[in-house]
C-alpha positions as CSV (number, residue, x, y, z in Angstrom):
1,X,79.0,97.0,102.5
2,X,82.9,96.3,102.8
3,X,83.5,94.4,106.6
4,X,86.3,95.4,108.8
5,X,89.1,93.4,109.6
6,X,88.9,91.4,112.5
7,X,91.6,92.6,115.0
8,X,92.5,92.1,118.6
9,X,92.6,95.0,120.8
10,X,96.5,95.5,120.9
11,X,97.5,93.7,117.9
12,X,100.3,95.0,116.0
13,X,99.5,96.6,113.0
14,X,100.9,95.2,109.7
15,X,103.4,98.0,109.6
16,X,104.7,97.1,112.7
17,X,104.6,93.4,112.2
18,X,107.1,93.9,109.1
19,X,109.4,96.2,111.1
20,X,109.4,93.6,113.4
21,X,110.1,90.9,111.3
22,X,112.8,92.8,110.2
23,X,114.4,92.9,113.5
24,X,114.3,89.4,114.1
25,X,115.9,88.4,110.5
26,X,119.1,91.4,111.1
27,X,118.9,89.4,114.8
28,X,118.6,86.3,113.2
29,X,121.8,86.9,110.7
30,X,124.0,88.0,113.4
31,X,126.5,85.5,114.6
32,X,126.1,86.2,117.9
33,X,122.4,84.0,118.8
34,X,122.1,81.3,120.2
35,X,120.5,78.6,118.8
36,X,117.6,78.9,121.7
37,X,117.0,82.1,121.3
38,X,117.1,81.8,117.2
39,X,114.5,79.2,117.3
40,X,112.5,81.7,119.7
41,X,113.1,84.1,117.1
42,X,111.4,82.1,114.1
43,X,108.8,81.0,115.8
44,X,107.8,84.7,116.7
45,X,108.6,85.2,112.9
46,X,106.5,82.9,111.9
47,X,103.8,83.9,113.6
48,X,103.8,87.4,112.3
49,X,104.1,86.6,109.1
50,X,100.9,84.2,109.5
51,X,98.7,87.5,111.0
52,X,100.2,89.3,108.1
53,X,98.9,87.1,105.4
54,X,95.9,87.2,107.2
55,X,96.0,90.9,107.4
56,X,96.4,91.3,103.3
57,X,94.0,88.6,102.6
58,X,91.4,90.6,104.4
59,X,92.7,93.4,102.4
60,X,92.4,91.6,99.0
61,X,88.7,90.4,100.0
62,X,87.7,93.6,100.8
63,X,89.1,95.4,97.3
64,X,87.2,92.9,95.8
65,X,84.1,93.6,97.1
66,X,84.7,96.9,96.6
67,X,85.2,96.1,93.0
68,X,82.6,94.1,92.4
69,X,79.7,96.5,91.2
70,X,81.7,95.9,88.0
71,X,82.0,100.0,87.4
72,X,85.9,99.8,88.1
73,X,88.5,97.4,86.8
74,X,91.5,95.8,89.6
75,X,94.6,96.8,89.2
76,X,96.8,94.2,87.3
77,X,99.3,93.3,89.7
78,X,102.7,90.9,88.6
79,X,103.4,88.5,90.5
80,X,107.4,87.3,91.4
């Protein structure tokens, strides 16, 4: 049986973790931020994007295990 992804009560969904790292990098490119508030910025960046790999690795594991009765083949997926 596939497990659920471990998530806190009022965690941001991956959706919203990308809309929000969108935010900060349109912030982030602006002229107009200091360098305080930049570096708050990328850290809250960077934190997001480490819940978000955690998010799809979840994801992967549980495709896999999905997969893995053998009667259905992954999708081939290219890599950049």
């Amino acid at each position: 049986m596939a497990r659920e992804p471990k998530k806190e009560p009022d965690a941001p969904d991956l959706e919203a973790r990308l809309r929000r790292l969108d935010e900060i990098l349109a912030s982030m490119e602006s002229d107009e931020v200091a360098l305080e508030e930049a570096l708050r910025l990328f850290e809250e960046g960077v934190g997001h994007v480490r819940e978000a790999e955690k998010v799809l690795s979840e994801a992967e594991l549980r495709v896999e295990e999905l997969l893995a009765d053998g009667r259905t083949r992954p999708l081939e997926v290219d890599e950049e």
